[in-house]
N, C-alpha and C positions, 0 to 999 in steps of 0.2 A: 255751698260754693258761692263766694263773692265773685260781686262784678268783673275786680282785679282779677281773678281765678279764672275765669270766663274767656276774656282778654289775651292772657299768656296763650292758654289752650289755642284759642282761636289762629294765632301767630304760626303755633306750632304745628299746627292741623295745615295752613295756608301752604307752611314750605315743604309739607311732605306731600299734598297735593301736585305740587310744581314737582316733585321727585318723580313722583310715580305717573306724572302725565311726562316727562321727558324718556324713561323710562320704559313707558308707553310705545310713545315714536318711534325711540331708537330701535327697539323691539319689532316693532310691526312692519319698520322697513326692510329688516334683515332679512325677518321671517317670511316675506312678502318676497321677495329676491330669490330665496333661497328653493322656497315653494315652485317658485315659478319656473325656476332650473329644472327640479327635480320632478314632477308633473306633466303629464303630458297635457296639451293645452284642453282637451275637456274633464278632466280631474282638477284641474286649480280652478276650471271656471267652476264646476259640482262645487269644489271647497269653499270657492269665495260667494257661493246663492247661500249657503248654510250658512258660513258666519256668517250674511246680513242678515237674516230670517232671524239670528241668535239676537242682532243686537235690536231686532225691531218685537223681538219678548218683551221689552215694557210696556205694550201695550196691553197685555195680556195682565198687568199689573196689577191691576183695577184701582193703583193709587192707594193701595193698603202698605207696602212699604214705603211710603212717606209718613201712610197714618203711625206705623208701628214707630219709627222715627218720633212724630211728633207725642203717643203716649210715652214712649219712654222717658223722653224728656220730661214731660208732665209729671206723671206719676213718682217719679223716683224724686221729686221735688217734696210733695205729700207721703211716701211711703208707704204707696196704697199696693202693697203686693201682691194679694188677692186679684186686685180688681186687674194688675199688669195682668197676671198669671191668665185671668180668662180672653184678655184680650190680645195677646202673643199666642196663646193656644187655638182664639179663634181665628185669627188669620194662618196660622199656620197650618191647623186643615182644611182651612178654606182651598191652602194652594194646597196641597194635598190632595185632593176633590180634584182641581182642575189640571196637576199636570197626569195623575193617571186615563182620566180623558181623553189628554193631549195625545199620551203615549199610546194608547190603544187603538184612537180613530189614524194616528198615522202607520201605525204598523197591521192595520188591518188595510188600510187605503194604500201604501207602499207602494206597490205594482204601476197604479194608475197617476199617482205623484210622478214615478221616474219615467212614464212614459211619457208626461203630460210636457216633461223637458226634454222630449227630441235625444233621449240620450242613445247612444250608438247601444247595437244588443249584446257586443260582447262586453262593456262595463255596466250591463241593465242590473245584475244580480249584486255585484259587489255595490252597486252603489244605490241599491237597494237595501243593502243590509248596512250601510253605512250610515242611509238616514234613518233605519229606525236605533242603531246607535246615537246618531245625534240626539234624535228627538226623546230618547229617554234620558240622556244626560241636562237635555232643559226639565222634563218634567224633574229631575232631582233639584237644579237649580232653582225652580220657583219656589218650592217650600226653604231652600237651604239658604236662600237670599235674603231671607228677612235678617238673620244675622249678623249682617256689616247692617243693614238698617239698625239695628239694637245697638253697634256700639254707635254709631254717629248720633244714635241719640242718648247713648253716655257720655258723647262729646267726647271719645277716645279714637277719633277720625284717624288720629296719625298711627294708631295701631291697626287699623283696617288696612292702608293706604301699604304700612312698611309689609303686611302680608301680601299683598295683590302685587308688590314691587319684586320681594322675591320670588313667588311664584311664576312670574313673566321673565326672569333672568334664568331661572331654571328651566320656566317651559323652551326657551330660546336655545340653554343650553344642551336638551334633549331630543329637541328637531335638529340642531347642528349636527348629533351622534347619529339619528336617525337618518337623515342624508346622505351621511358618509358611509353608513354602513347597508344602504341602499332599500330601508323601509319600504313596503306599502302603504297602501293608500290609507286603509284601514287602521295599520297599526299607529301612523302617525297621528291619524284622527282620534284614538284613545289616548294617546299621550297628551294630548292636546285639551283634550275632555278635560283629562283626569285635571291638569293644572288651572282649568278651569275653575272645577268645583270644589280644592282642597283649601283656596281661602275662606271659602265660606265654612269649611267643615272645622277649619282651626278659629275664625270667628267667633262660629257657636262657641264652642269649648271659651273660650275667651269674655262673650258678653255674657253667657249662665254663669261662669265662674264669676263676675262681678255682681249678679244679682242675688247669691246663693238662696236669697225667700221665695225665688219666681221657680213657680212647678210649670212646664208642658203635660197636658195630657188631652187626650181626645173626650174625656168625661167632661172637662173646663169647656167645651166648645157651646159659645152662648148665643143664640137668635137675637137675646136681643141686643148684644154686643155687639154682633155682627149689624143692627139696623143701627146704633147708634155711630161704630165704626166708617159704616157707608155715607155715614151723614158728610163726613169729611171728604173719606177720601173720593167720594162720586165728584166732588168738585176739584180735587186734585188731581185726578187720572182726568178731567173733560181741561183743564190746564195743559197738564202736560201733553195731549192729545194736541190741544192748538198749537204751542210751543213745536208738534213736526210736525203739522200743516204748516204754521212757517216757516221752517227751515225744508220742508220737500216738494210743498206745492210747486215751487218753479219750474220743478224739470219737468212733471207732470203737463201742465202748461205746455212750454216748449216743445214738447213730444206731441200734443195733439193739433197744437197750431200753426208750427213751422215744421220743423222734422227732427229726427234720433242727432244729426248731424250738430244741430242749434244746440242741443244738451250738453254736448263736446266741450264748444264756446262756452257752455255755461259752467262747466265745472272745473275747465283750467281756471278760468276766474275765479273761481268760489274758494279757492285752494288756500292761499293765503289768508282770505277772511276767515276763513276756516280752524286754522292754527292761532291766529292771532285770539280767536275766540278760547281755545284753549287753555291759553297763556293768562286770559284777562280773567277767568270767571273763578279760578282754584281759592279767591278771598273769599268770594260772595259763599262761594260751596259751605263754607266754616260757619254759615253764620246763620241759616235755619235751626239746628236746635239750640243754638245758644237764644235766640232768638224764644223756642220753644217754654226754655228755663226761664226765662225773664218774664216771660207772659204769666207762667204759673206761679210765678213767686210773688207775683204782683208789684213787681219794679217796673214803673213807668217811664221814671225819667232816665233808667238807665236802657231799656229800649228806644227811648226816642234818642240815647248818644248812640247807639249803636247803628240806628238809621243814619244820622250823620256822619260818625265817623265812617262807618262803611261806604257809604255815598262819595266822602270824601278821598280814603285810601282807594277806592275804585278806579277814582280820575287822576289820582298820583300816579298809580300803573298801568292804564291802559293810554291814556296823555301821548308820554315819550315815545311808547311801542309804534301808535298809530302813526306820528308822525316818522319814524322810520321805516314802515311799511308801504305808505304814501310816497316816499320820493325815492324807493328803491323795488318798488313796485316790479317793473318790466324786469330785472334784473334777478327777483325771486321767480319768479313765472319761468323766467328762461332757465332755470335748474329744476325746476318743477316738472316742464314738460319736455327737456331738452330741446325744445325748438328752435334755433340763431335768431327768427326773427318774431315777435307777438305783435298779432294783427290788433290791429285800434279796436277794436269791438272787443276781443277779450280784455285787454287794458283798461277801456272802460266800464266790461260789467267789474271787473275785477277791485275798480276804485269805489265803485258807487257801494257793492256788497262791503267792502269794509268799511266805510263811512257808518252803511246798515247798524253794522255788529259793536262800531264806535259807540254810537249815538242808543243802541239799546245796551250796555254796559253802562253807560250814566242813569239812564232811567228805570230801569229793568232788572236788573242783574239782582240789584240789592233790597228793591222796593219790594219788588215780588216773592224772595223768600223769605223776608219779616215778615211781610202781611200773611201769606200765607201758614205758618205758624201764629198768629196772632188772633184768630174767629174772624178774618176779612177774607176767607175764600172764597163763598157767593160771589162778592163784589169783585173779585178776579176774575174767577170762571167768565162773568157776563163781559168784562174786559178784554180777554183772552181770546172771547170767540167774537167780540166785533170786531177786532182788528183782524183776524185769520178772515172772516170775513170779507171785510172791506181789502185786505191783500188779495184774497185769489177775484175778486170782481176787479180790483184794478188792474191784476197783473195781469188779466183777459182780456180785458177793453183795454187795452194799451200795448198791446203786442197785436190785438186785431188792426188798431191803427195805423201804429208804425214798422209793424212786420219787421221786428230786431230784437235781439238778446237784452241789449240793455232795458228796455222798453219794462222787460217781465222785471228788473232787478229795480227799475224803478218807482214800480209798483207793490216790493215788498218794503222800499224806503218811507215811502210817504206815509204810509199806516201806523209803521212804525216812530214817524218824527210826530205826528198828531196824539197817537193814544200815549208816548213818552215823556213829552214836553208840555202839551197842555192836558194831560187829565192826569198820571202817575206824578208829574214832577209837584204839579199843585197842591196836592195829594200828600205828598212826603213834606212838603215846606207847611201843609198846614199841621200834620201830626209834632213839627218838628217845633216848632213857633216861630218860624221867617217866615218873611215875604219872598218868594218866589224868586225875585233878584237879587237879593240880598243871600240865600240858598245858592245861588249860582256864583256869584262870587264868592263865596268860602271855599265851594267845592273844585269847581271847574276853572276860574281865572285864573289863579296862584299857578297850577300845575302847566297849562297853555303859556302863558308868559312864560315860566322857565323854558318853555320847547322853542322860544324866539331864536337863541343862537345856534341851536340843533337844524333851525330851519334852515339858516341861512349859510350853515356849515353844506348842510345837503343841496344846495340852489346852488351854490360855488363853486363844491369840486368837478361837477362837470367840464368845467369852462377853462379847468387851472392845468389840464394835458399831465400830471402827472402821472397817471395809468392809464395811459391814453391803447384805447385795444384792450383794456386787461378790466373788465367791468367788475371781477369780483374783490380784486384789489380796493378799486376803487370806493365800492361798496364798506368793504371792511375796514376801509384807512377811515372813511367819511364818518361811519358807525362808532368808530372807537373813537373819533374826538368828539362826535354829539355826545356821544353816554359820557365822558368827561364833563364836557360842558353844563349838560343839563343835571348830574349827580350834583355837579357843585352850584348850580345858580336853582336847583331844589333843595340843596344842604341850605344855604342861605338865605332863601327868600319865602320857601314855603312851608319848613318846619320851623315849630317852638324849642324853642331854649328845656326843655323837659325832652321833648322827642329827642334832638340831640342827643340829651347826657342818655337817653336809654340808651339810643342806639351804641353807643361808645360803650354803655357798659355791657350788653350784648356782645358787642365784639368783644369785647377784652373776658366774656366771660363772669362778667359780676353779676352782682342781684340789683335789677333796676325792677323802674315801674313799668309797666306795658306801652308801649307806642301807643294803643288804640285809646287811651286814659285820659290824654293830654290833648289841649287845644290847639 
């Protein structure tokens, strides 16, 4: 597979990401609505403790599906089949091993879990046997997940993505029947399971069917595979561990230093940054096994374009977004939480967190999943955890001082502007061969400059009374002439004369060179 090959993939993995994360939303709002109707309020609260429990099973990862990601990549580079075969067999009983564990100690513990949440005693049974339903459908998911890892690291990302897409239109469409035709609690949570875990079940079939030489068997399962495996992913899984230390430590914080109320403040804010982070990272997601392939093919300098251009298409799209998030700020907040009016305090933890998720998408986004496929995980890991570090000590001495929400938000910024800016950015300009300002003007000036007349679009309509009373008008009118203005003083000022003719030929459907090719 050439670089060119690499590229396209990349593009195409990128926009089926942005599918299946809108796809996502629309889905989980509906579903959320709909639940809530149909539930009585300690049944959606039972349902919504489980899905988070579900979504916080990465931890339980051990950082082996990133490792199975990054061998596939590897391997299938060299066509080292054998050696895949023992090392997909060995993770794969590994989680084997640990979700029967999983499943056993909860449904032997059951009883004293449902008591331990206060649950009323006429739902103590049903939702007793609900969670050991759950908790056996994760222990299937842990062994069954390595499989969307196996195709991302075929780099067939956008075939993962379009199963997970329909499965979530379909799960949406089977709780809509189930609503109506007035479900239980239970039977909903099996339908819900089920579309859970059938992507990963059509994955499988999917990435073996591409490997046809790689055997699974529990005979393959190798100690010392497993030791050489952990070599990685021990510093993958303590990454990705810091990664929600900073993204969770603050409510933690706010909970033990101010009160449950400050958490409130803190998460209507966090809302928008939140999304906005969604929207920005679907590029960077593309670009760990491609990444992974480059490394083992021993293409250098086509890693260090890929640093760049990723660095660069980074700040192309998350540029414009932020600036329209920034001056319509109070205006998303107030459909977020219905409120007519947001108190300064949530507006400003609200600015300062997306400033945060700005400023680590230029430094962070991109730097960390190259290097991380590339033998520079140590040097992450210790990165990783002095920032998570020096976040929750500042975010503690600085809410002791100034006893405020913003206080804690400002102490997950500063960590983040120090280890992004002066160690990752220098870091990436030296792998890259610029100087650190010379890096920052390629990547970051271009796409800022064009945001000038977007700015000044958003500073002016306030003042022009044309939707005067009518903010979301206002918003929408404002919105549609900045993405005007700034498509076209981006068509013009920041892409080359090559990106151009792709994109034309893209649209019109022709065979061009990749966007990410060209200077």
């Amino acid at each position: 597979m050439t670089y060119a090959d690499i590229q396209r993939r990349i593009w195409s993995n990128a926009l089926s990401n942005y599918l299946r994360t809108f796809v996502g939303i629309v889905v989980g709002l509906l579903t959320f609505r709909l639940l809530y109707q149909h539930f009585s309020k300690e049944s959606f609260g039972f349902w919504s403790l489980l899905w988070s429990v579900f979504g916080y099973g990465i931890l339980l990862d051990f950082g082996f599906g990133f490792a199975a990601q990054k061998r596939v990549a590897e391997l299938s580079v060299s066509k080292d089949w054998s050696q895949l075969s023992r090392v997909l067999s060995t993770i794969l009983f590994f989680y084997l091993s640990v979700a029967l564990v999983l499943a056993l100690t909860v449904t032997l513990g059951s009883h004293h879990i449902v008591r331990l949440f206060d649950v009323s005693p006429q739902h103590h049974e049903e939702f007793r046997l609900v969670l050991i339903v759950f908790f056996a459908a994760i222990g299937l998911a842990f062994p069954l997940g390595i499989f969307p890892e196996i195709l991302r690291g075929q780099q067939r990302i956008t075939l993962a993505n379009n199963i997970t897409t329909v499965a979530m239109l379909l799960r949406l469409g089977v709780i809509v029947w189930a609503v109506w035709h007035g479900w239980g609690f239970m039977s909903i949570m099996i339908a819900a399971l089920f579309f859970a875990l059938v992507p990963d079940l059509l994955s499988a079939f999917f990435a073996l069917r591409g490997m046809p030489e790689v055997r699974l068997s529990p005979r393959l399962f190798s100690r010392g595979v497993m030791r050489e495996t952990m070599a990685f992913s021990i510093f993958a899984y303590i990454t990705t561990a810091t990664n929600i230390i900073l993204g969770k430590t603050d409510q933690l914080v706010l909970g033990a230093t101010l009160s449950v109320g400050a958490i409130a403040i803190y998460q209507a804010g966090a809302k928008v940054a939140e999304v906005f982070a969604q929207f920005t990272k679907q590029l960077q997601d593309t670009l760990s096994p491609a990444a992974a392939h480059l490394h083992a093919s021993g293409d250098h300098d086509s890693l260090r374009d890929l640093l760049h251009r990723g660095t660069r298409w980074s700040a192309l799209i998350s540029t414009p977004l932020y600036v329209f998030c920034a001056f319509e700020m109070e205006t998303m907040l107030r459909l977020l939480t219905g409120e007519a009016q947001i108190a300064h305090e949530t507006l400003l933890v609200a600015q300062v967190l997306l400033f945060w998720f700005y400023t680590s998408t230029l430094t962070h986004s991109v730097s960390k999943r190259i290097y991380m496929m590339t033998g520079h995980e140590r040097r992450l890991m210790w990165l990783g955890v002095g920032e998570a570090v020096a976040n929750l000590a500042l975010s503690i001495a600085l809410v002791l001082i100034f006893r405020n929400v913003v206080a804690v938000a400002v102490g997950s910024l500063i960590p983040t502007l120090y280890f992004g800016w002066l160690r990752l950015w220098p870091w990436m300009a030296r792998d890259i061969g610029r100087p650190p300002l010379l890096l920052l003007r390629e990547t970051v000036l271009a796409p800022a400059l064009c945001c000038v007349p977007a700015v000044l679009i958003f500073a002016a309509a306030p003042h022009l009374g044309v939707f005067h009373g009518h903010p979301w008008l206002q918003t929408m009118c404002a919105g549609s002439f900045a993405a005007l203005a700034t498509a076209f003083t981006l068509w013009i000022a920041a892409l080359g004369d090559e990106e151009r003719a792709a994109i034309r030929s893209r649209f019109f459907k022709k065979r061009a060179k990749p966007v990410l090719a060209t200077a």
